[in-house]
C-alpha positions in Angstrom: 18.9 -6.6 -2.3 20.7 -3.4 -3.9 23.8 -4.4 -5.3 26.8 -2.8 -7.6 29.2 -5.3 -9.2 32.6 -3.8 -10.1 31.4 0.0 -10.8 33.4 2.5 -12.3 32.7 6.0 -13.4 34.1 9.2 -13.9 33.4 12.8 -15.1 35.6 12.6 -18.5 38.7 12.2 -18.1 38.7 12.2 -14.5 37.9 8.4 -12.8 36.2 8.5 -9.5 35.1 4.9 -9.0 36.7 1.6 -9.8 35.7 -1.4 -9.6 33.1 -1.0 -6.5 31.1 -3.9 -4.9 28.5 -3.6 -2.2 25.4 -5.1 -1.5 22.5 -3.4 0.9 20.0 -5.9 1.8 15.7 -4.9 1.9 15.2 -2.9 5.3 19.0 -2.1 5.8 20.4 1.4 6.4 23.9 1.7 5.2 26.3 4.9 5.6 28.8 6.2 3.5 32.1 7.6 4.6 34.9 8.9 3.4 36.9 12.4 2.4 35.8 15.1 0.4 35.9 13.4 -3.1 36.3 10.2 -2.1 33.2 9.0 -4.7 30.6 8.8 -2.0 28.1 11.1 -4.4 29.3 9.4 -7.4 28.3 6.4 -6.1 24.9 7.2 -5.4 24.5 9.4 -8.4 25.5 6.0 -10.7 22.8 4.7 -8.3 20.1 6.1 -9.0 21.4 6.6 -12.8 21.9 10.3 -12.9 25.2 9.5 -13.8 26.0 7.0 -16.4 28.6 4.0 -14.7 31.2 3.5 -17.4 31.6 -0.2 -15.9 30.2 -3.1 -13.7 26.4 -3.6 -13.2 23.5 -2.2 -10.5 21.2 -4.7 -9.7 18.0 -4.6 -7.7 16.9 -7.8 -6.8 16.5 -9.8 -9.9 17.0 -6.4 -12.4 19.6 -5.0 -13.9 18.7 -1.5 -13.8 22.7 -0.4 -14.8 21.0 0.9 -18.2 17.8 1.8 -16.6 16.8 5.7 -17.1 16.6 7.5 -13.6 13.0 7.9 -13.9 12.8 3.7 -14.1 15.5 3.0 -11.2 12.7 5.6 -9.2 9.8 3.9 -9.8 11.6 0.5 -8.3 12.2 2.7 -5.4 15.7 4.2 -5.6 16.2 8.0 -5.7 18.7 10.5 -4.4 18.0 13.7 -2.6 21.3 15.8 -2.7 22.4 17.1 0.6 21.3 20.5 1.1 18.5 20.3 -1.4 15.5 20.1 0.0 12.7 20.3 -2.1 10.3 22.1 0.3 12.3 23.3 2.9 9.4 23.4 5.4 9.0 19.6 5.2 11.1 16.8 6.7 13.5 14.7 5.0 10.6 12.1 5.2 7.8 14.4 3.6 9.8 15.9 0.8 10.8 12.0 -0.1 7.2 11.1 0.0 6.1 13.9 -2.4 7.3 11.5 -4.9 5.3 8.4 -3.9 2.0 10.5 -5.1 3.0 10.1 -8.7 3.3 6.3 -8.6 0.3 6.5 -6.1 -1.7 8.4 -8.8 -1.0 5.8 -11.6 -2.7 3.6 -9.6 0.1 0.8 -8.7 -0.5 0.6 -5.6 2.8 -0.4 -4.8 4.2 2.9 -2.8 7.2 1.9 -0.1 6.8 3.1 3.0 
């Protein structure tokens, strides 16, 4: 289970999030809504830790990852693809996510999600 216990973050002096809980369970698919600004991005950038949560916790499972580096909270599976951003625009959604399973593929882990 993904889960964010009492986040908060910002950009400076500017607060976006406070004090959000949720909990995604293996295999669910959750959606995000809410106005322009409402934090949705925030959120998944404090996520997947390319933005820094100024309070509360990210837990996967049994880790706290809320101090994790990006490139640590990716190789427990959890990215973020920016709308819009497509990393090889003639690929699917699907394919330009998978392009990042070779690396963990090539260090021989064997343990790539599908």
């Amino acid at each position: 289970m993904l889960r964010t216990l009492a986040v908060s973050a910002g950009y400076g002096l500017l607060p976006v999030l406070n004090g959000i809980d949720i909990g995604v369970a293996s295999g669910e698919v959750v959606g995000l809504l809410g106005r322009n600004g409402a934090g949705k991005t925030t959120l998944l950038r404090v996520i997947a830790g390319a933005l820094k949560a100024s309070g509360g916790a990210v837990v996967l499972g049994d880790q706290d990852l809320t101090n994790a580096p990006a490139f640590r909270r990716a190789r427990a599976g959890i990215a973020h693809v920016p709308q819009g951003r497509g990393i090889f625009n003639q690929l699917t959604v699907r394919q330009n996510l998978e392009v990042g399973t070779r690396a963990a593929r090539d260090r021989g882990d064997g343990n790539i999600p599908t």
